[in-house]
mmCIF file as gemmi writes it, N, C-alpha and C atoms, coordinates in Angstrom:
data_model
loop_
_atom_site.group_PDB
_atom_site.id
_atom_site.type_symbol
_atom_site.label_atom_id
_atom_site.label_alt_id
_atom_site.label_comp_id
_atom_site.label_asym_id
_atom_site.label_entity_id
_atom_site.label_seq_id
_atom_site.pdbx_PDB_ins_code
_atom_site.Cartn_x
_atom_site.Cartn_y
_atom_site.Cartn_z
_atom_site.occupancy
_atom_site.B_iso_or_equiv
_atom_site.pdbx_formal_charge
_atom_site.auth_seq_id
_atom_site.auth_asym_id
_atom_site.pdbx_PDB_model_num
ATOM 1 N N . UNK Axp A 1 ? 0.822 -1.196 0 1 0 ? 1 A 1
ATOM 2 C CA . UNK Axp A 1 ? 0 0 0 1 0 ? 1 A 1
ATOM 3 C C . UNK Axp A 1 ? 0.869 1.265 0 1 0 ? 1 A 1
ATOM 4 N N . UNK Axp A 2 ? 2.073 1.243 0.452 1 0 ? 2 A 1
ATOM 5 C CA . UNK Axp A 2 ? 2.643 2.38 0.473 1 0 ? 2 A 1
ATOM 6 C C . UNK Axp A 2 ? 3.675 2.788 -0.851 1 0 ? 2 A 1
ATOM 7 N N . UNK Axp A 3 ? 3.268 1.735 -1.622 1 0 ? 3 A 1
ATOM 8 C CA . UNK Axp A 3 ? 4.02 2.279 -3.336 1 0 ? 3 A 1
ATOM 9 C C . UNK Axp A 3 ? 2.981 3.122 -4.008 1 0 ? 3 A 1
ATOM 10 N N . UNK Axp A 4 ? 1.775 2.99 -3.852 1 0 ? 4 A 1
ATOM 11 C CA . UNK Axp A 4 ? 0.169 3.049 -3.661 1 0 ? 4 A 1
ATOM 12 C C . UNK Axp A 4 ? 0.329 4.773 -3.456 1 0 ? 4 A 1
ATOM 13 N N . UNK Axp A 5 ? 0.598 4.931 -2.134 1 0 ? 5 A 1
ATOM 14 C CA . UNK Axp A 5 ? 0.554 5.993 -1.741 1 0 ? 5 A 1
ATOM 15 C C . UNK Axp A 5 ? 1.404 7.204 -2.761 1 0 ? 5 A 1
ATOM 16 N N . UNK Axp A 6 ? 2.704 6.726 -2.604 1 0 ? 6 A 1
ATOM 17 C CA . UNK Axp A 6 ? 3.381 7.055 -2.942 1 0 ? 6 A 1
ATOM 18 C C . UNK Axp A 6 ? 3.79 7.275 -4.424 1 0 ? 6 A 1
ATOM 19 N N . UNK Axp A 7 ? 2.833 6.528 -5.517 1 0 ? 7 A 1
ATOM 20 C CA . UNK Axp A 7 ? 1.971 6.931 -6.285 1 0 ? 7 A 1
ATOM 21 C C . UNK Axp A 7 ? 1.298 7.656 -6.989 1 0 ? 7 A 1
ATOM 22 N N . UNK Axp A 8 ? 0.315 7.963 -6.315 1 0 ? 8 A 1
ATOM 23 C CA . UNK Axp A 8 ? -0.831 9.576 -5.926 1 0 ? 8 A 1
ATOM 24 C C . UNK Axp A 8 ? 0.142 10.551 -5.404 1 0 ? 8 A 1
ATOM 25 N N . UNK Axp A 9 ? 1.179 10.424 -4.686 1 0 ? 9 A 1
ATOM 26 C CA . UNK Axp A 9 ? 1.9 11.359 -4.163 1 0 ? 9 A 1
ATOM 27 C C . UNK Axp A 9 ? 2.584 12.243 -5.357 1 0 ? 9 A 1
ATOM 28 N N . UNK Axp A 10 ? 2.853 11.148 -6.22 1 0 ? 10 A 1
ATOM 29 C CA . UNK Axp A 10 ? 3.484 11.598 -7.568 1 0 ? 10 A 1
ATOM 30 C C . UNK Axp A 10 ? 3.114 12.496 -8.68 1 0 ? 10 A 1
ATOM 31 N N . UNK Axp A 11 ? 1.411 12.157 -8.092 1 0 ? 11 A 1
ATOM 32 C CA . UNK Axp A 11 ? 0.809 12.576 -9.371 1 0 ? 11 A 1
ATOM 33 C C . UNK Axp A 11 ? 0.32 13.888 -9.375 1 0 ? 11 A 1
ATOM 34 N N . UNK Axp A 12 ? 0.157 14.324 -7.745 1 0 ? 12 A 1
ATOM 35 C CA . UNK Axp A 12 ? -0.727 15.491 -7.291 1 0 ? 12 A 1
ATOM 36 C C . UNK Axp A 12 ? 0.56 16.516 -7.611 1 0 ? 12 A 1
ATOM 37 N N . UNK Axp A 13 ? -0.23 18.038 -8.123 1 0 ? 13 A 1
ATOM 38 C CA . UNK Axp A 13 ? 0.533 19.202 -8.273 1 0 ? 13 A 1
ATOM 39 C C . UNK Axp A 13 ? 1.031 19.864 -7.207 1 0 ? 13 A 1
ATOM 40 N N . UNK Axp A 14 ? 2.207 20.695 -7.077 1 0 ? 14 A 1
ATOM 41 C CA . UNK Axp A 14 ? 2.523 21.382 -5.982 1 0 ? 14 A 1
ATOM 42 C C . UNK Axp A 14 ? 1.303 21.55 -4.991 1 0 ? 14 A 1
ATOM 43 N N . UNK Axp A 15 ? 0.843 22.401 -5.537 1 0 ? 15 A 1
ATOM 44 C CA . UNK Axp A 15 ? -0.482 22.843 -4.642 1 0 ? 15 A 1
ATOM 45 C C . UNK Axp A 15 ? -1.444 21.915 -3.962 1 0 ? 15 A 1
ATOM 46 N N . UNK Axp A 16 ? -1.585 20.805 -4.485 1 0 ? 16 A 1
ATOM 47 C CA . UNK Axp A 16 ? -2.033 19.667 -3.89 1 0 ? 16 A 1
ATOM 48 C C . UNK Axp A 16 ? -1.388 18.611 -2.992 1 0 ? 16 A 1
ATOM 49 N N . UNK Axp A 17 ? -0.114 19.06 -3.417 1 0 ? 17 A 1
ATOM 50 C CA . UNK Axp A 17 ? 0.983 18.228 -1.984 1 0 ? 17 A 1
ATOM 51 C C . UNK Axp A 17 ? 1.041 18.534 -1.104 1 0 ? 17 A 1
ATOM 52 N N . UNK Axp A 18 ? 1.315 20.136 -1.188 1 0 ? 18 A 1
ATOM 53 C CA . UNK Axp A 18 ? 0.954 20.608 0.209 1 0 ? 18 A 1
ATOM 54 C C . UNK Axp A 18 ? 0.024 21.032 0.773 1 0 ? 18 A 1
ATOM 55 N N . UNK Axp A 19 ? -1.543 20.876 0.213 1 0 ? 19 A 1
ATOM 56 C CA . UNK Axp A 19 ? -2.788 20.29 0.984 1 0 ? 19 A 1
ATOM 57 C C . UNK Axp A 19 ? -2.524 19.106 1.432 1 0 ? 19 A 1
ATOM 58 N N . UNK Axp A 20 ? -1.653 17.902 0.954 1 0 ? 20 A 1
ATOM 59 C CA . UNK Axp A 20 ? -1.677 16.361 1.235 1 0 ? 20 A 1
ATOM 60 C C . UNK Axp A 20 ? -1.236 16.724 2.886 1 0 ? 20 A 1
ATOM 61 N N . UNK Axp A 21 ? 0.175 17.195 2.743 1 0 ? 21 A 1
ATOM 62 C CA . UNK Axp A 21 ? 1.051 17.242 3.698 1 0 ? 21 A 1
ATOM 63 C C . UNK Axp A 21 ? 0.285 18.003 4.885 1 0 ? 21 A 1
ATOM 64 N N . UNK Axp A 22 ? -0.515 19.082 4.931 1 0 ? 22 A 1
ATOM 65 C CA . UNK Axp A 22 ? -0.783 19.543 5.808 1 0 ? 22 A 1
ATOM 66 C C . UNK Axp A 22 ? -1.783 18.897 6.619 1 0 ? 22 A 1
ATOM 67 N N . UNK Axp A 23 ? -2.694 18.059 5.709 1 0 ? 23 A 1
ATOM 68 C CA . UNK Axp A 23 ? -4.121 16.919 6.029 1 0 ? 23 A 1
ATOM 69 C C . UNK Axp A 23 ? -3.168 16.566 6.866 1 0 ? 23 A 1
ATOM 70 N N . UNK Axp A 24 ? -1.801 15.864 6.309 1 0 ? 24 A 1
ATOM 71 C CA . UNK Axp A 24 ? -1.766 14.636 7.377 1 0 ? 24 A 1
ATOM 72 C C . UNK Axp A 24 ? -0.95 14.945 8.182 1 0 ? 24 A 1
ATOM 73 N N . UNK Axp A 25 ? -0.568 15.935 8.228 1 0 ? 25 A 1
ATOM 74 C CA . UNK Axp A 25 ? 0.28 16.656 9.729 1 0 ? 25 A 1
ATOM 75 C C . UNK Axp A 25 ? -1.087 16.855 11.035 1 0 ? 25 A 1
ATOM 76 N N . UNK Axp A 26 ? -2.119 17.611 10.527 1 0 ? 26 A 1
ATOM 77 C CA . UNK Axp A 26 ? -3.093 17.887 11.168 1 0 ? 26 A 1
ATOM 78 C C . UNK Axp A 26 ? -3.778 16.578 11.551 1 0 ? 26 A 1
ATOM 79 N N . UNK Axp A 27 ? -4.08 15.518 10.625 1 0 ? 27 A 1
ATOM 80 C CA . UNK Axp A 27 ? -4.797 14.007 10.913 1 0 ? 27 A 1
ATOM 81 C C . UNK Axp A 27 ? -4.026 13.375 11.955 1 0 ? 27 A 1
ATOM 82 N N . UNK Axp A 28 ? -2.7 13.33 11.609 1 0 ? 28 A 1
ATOM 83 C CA . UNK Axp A 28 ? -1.947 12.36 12.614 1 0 ? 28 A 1
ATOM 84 C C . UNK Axp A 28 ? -1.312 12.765 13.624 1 0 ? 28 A 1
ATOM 85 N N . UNK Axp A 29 ? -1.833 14.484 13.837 1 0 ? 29 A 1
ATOM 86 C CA . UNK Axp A 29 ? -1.024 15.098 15.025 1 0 ? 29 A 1
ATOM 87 C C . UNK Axp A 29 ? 0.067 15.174 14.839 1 0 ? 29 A 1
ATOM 88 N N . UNK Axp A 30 ? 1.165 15.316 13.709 1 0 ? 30 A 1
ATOM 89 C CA . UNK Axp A 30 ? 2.737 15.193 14.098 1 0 ? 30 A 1
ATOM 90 C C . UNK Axp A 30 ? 3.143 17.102 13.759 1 0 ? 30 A 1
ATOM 91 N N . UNK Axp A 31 ? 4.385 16.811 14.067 1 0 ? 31 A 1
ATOM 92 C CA . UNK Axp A 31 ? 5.214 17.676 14.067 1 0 ? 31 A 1
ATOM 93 C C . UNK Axp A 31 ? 5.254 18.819 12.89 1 0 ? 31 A 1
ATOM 94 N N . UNK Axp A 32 ? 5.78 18.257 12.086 1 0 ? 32 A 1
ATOM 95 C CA . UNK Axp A 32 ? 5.719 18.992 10.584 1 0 ? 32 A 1
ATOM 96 C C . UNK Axp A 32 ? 5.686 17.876 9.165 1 0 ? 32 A 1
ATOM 97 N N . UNK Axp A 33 ? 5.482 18.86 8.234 1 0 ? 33 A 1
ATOM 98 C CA . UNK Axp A 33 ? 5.166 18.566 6.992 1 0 ? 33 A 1
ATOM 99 C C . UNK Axp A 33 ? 6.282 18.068 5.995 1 0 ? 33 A 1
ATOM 100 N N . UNK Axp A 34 ? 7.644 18.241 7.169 1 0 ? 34 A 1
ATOM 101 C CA . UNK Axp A 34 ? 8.936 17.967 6.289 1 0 ? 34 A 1
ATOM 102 C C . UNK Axp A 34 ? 8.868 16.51 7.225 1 0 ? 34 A 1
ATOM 103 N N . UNK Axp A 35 ? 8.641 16.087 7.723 1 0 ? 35 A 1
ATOM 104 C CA . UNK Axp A 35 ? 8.804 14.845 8.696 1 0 ? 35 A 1
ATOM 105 C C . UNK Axp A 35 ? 7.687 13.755 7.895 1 0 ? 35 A 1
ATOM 106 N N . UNK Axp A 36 ? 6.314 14.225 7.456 1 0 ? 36 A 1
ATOM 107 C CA . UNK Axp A 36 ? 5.376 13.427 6.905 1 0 ? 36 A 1
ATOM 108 C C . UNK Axp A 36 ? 6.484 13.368 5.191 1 0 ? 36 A 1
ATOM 109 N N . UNK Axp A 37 ? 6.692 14.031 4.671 1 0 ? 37 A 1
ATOM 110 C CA . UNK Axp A 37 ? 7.009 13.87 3.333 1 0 ? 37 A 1
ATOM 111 C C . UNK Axp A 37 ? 8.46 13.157 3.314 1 0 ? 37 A 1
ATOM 112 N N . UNK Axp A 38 ? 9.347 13.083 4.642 1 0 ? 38 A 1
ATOM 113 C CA . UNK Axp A 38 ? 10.853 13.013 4.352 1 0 ? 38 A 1
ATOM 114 C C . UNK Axp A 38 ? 10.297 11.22 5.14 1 0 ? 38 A 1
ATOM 115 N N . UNK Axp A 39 ? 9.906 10.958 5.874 1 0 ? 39 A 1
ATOM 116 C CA . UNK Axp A 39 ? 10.063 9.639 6.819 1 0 ? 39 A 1
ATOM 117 C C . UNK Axp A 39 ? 8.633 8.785 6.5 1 0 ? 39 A 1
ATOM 118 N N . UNK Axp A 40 ? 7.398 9.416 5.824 1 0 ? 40 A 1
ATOM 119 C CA . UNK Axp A 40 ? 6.51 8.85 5.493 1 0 ? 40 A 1
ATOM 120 C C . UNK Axp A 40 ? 6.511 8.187 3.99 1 0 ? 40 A 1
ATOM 121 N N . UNK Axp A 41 ? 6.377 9.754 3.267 1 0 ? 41 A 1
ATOM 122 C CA . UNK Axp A 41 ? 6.159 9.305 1.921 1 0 ? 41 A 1
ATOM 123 C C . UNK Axp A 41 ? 7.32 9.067 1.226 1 0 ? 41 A 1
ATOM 124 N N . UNK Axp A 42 ? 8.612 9.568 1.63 1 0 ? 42 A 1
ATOM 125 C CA . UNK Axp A 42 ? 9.461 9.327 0.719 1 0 ? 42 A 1
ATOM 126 C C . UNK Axp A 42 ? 9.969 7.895 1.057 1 0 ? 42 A 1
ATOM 127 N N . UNK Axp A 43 ? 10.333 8.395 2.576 1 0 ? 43 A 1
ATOM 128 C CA . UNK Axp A 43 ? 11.119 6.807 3.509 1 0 ? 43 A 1
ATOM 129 C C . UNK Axp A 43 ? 10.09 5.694 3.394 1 0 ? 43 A 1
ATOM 130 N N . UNK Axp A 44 ? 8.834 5.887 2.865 1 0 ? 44 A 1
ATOM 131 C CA . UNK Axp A 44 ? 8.342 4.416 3.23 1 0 ? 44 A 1
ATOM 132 C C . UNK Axp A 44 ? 7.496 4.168 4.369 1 0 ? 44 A 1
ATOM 133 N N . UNK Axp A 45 ? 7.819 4.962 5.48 1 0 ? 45 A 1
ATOM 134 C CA . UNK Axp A 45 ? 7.573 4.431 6.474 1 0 ? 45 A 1
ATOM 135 C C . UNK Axp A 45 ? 6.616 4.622 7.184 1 0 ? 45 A 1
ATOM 136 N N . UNK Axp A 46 ? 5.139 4.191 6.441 1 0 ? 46 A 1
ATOM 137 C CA . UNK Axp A 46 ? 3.946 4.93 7.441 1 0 ? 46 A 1
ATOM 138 C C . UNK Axp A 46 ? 3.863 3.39 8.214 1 0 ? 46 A 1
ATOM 139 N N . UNK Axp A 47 ? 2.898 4.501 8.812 1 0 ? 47 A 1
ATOM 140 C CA . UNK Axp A 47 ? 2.196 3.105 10.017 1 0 ? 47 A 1
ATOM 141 C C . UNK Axp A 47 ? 1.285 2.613 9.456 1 0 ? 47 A 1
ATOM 142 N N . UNK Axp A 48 ? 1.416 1.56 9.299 1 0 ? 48 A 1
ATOM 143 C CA . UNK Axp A 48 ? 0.265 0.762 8.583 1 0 ? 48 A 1
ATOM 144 C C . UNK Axp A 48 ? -1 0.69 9.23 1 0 ? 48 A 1
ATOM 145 N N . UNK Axp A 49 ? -1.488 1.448 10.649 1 0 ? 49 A 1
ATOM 146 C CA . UNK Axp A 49 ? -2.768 1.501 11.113 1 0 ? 49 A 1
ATOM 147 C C . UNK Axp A 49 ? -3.446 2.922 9.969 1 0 ? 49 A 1
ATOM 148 N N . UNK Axp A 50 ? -2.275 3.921 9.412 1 0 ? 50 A 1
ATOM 149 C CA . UNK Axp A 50 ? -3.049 4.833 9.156 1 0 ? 50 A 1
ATOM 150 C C . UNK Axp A 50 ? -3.074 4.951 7.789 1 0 ? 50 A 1
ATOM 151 N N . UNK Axp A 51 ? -2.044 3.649 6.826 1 0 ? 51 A 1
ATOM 152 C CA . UNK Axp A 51 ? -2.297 3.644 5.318 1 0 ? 51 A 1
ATOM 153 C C . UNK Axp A 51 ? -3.195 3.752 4.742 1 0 ? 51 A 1
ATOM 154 N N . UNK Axp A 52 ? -4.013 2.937 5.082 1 0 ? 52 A 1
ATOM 155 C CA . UNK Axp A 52 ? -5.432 3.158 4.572 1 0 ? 52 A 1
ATOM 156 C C . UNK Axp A 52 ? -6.462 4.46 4.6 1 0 ? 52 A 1
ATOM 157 N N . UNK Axp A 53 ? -6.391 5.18 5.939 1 0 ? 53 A 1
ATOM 158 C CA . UNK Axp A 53 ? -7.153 6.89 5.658 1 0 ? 53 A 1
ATOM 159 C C . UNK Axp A 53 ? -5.907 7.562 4.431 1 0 ? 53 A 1
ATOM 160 N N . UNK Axp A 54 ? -4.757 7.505 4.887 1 0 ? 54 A 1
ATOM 161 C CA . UNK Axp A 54 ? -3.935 8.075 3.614 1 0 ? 54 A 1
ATOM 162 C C . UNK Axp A 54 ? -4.811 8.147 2.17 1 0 ? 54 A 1
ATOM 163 N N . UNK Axp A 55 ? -4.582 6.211 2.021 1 0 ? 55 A 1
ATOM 164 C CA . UNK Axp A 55 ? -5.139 6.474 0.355 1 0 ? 55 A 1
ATOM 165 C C . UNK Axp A 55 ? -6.374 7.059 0.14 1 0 ? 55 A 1
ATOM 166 N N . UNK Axp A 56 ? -7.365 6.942 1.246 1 0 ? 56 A 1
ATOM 167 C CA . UNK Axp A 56 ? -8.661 7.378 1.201 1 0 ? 56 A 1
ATOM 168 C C . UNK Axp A 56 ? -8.368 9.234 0.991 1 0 ? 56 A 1
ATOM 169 N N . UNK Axp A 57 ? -7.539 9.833 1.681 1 0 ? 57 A 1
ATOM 170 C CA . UNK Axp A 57 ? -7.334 11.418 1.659 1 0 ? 57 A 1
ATOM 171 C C . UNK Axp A 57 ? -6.784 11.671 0.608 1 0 ? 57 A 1
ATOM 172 N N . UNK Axp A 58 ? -5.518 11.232 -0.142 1 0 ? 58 A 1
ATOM 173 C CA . UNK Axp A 58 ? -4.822 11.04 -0.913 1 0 ? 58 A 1
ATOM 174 C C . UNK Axp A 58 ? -6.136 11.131 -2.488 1 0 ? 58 A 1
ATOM 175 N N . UNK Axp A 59 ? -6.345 9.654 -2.468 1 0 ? 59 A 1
ATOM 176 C CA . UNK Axp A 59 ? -7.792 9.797 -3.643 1 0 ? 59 A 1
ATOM 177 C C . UNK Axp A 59 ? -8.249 10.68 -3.996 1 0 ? 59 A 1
ATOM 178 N N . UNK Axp A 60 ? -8.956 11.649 -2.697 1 0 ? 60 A 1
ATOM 179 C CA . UNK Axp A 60 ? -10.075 12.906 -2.057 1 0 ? 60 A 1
ATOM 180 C C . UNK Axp A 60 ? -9.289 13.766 -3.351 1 0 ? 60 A 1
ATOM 181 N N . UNK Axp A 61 ? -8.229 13.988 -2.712 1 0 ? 61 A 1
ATOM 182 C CA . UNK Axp A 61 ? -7.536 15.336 -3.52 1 0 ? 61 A 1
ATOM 183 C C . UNK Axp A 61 ? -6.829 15.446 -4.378 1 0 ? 61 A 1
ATOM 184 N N . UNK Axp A 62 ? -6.879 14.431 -5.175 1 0 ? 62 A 1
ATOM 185 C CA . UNK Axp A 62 ? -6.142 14.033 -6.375 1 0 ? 62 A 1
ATOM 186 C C . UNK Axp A 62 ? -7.933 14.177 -7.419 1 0 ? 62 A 1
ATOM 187 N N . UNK Axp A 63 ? -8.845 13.614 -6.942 1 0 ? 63 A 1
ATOM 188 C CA . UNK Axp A 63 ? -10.697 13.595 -7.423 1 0 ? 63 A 1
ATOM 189 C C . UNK Axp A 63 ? -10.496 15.244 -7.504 1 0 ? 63 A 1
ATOM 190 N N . UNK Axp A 64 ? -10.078 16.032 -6.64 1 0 ? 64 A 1
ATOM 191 C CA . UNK Axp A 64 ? -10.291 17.69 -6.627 1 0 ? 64 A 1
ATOM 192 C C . UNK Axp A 64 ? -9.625 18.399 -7.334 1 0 ? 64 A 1
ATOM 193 N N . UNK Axp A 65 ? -8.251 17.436 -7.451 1 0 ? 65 A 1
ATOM 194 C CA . UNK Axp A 65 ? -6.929 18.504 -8.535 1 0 ? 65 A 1
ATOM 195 C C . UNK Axp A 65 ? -7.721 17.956 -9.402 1 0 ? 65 A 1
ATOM 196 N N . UNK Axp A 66 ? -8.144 17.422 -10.587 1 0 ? 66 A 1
ATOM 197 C CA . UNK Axp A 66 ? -8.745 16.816 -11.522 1 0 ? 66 A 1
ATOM 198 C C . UNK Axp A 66 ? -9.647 17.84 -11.805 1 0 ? 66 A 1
ATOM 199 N N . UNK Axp A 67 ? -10.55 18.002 -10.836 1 0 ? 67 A 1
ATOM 200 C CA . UNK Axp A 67 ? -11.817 18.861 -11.262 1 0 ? 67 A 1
ATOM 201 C C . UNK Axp A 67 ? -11.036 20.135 -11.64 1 0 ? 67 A 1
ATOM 202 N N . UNK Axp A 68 ? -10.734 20.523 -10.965 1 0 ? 68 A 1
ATOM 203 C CA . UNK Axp A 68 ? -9.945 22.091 -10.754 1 0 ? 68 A 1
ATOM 204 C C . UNK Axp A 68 ? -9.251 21.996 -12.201 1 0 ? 68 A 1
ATOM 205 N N . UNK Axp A 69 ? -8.85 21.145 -13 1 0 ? 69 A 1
ATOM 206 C CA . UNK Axp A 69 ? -8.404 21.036 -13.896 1 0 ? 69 A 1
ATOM 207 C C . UNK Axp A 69 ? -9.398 21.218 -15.072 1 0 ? 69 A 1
ATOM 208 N N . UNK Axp A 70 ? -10.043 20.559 -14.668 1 0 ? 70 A 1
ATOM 209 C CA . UNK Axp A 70 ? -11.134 20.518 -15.837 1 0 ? 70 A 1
ATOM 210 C C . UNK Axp A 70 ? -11.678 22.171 -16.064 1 0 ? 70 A 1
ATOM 211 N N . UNK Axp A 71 ? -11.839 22.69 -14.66 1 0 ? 71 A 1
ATOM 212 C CA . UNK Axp A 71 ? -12.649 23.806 -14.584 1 0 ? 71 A 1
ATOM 213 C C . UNK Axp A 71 ? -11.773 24.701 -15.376 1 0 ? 71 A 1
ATOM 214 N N . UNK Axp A 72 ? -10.096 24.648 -15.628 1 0 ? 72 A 1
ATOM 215 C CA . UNK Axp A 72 ? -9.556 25.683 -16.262 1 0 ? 72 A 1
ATOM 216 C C . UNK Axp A 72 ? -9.663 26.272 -17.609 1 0 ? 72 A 1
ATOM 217 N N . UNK Axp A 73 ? -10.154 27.428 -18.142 1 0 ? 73 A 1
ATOM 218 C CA . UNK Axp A 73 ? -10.024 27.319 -19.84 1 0 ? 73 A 1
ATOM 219 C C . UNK Axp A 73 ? -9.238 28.475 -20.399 1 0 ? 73 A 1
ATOM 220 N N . UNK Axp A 74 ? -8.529 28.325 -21.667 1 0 ? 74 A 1
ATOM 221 C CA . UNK Axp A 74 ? -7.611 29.015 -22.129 1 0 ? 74 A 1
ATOM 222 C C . UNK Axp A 74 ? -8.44 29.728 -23.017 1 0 ? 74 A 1
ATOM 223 N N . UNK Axp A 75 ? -8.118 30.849 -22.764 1 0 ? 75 A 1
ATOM 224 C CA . UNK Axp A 75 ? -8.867 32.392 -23.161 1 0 ? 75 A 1
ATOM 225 C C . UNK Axp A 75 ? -7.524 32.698 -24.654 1 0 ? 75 A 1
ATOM 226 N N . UNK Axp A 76 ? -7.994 32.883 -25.415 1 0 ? 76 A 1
ATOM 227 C CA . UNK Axp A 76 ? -7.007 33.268 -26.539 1 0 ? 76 A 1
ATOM 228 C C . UNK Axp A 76 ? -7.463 34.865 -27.111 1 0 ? 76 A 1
């Protein structure tokens, strides 16, 4: 699950990473947003009690960068 994650992590735009990062600083109570991205998503190393809300949040806002995408149009 955490290649999974890490994944979606890939795919979301700046602006959506660091909505990711801040969800899960705020969800899991930790420290900072360089600690979730440097020891979670990059290192691998979530806790497998909380992989699963990940992909579920992860999904959420990757479904929202999408829309937000769609909604954009080029004015010429």
């Amino acid at each position: 699950m955490t290649e999974n994650i890490r994944q979606m992590f890939s795919k979301m735009n700046d602006e959506t990473r660091e909505e990711a990062l801040q969800l899960l600083k705020s969800e899991f109570n930790l420290e900072s947003t360089k600690f979730v991205k440097k020891n979670w998503i990059i290192g691998g190393r979530i806790p497998e009690k909380n992989q699963e809300k990940i992909v579920l949040i992860f999904q959420n806002l990757l479904r929202v960068q999408v829309f937000k995408i769609k909604d954009i149009k080029v004015t010429l």
